[in-house]
C-alpha positions, 0 to 999 in steps of 0.5 A, spaced: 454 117 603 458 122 607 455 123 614 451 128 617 455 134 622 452 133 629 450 139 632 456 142 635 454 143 642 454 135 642 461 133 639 467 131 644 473 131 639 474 131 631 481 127 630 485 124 624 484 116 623 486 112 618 481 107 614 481 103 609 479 109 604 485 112 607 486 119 611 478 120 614 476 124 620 473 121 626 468 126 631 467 123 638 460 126 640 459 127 648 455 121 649 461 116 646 458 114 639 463 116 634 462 118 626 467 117 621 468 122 616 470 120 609 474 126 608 480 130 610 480 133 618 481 140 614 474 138 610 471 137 615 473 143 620 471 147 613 464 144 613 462 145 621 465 152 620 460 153 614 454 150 618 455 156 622 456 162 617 463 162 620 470 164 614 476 160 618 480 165 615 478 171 620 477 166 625 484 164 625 486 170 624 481 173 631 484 168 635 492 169 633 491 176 635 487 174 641 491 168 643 499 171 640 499 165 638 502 164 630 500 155 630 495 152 633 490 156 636 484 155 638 477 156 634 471 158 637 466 155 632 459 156 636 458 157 644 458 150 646 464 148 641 471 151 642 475 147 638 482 145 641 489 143 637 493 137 639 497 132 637 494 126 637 498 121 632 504 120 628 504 120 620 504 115 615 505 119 610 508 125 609 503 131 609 499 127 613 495 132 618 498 130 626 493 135 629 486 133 632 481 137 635 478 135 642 471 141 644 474 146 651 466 144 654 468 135 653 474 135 657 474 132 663 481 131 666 488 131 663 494 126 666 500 122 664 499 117 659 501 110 662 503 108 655 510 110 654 510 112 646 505 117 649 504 123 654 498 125 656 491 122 656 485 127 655 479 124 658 472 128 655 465 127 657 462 119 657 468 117 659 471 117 652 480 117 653 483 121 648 492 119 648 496 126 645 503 126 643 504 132 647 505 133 655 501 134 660 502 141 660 503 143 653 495 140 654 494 144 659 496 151 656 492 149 650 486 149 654 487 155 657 489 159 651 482 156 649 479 160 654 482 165 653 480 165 646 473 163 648 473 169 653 474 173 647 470 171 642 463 175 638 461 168 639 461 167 647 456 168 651 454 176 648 450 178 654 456 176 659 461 181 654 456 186 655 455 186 662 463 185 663 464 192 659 458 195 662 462 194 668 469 195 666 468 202 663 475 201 663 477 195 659 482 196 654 482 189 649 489 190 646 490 188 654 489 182 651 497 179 649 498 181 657 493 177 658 496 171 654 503 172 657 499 172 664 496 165 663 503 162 661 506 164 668 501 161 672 502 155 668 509 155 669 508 156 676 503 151 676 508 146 673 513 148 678 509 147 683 506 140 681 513 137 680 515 139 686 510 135 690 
């Protein structure tokens, strides 16, 4: 019998596992309980996104624009749950999906992984570590692009939005590949810096 979705605001991370049945799916809920889905990672984004009367093409394709990104962008699926790319394992087999997801709102720190096969740990909310293929500051701008995308979205805080435009009778949104290009400069300053102390 496949699991039911957890409400969005509660899941943590959505990552590929293998069992027994082979390629499955994990979601790690915020409080550190974890589902294992039968099913693709894919499959399981597709129903999630479902459940929330979303098309992942036009999201993807929102998200691209807003992030200038072409892979790996990030997916707003409801307010409580922004979906981040990382890569959390190594195939078995090619065609194998590499990429899991962790939510924006369940990251609690990110730091160098003390496993040498690994390169950053990314720790959520209850206490749950997740390892990533990745460096910290690959990590790092994933989850700024995240909220860039969060910022950007129909999705997040639509009160907020409107008063931003209320205020901003200016705002212009094409302004916002400038906007990416500005957050991967200060990222690059922050690595700068963080590598020279």
């Amino acid at each position: 019998m496949v699991p039911t979705l957890p409400a969005p605001a509660h899941i943590a991370a959505i990552i590929p596992c293998y069992t027994d049945l082979g390629d499955s799916t994990r979601i790690i809920m915020q409080n550190g309980g974890i589902i294992t889905f039968p099913t693709r990672l894919k499959g399981v984004v597709q129903k999630l996104a479902k459940s929330r009367a979303i098309d992942l093409v036009t999201l993807k394709t929102n998200t691209r624009l807003t992030t200038a990104r072409k892979n790996m962008t990030p997916l707003p699926i409801a307010p409580g749950l922004v979906l981040v790319p990382l890569k959390v394992r190594k195939p078995r087999i090619a065609g194998d999906v590499t990429t899991g997801y962790v939510n924006l709102q369940a990251v609690s720190a990110v730091k160098v992984s003390p496993h040498s096969s690994l390169q950053a740990t990314v720790t959520l909310i209850g206490a749950t570590e997740l390892s990533v293929l990745w460096s910290v500051d690959t990590v790092r701008r994933q989850l700024a692009l995240a909220r860039l995308s969060a910022s950007a979205s129909p999705l997040s805080q639509p009160v907020a939005a409107a008063m931003f435009r209320e205020n901003y009778p200016g705002y212009a949104p094409e302004l916002l590949t400038l906007a990416v290009k500005l957050v991967d400069v200060f990222n690059e300053i922050l690595c700068i810096k963080q590598k020279q102390t």
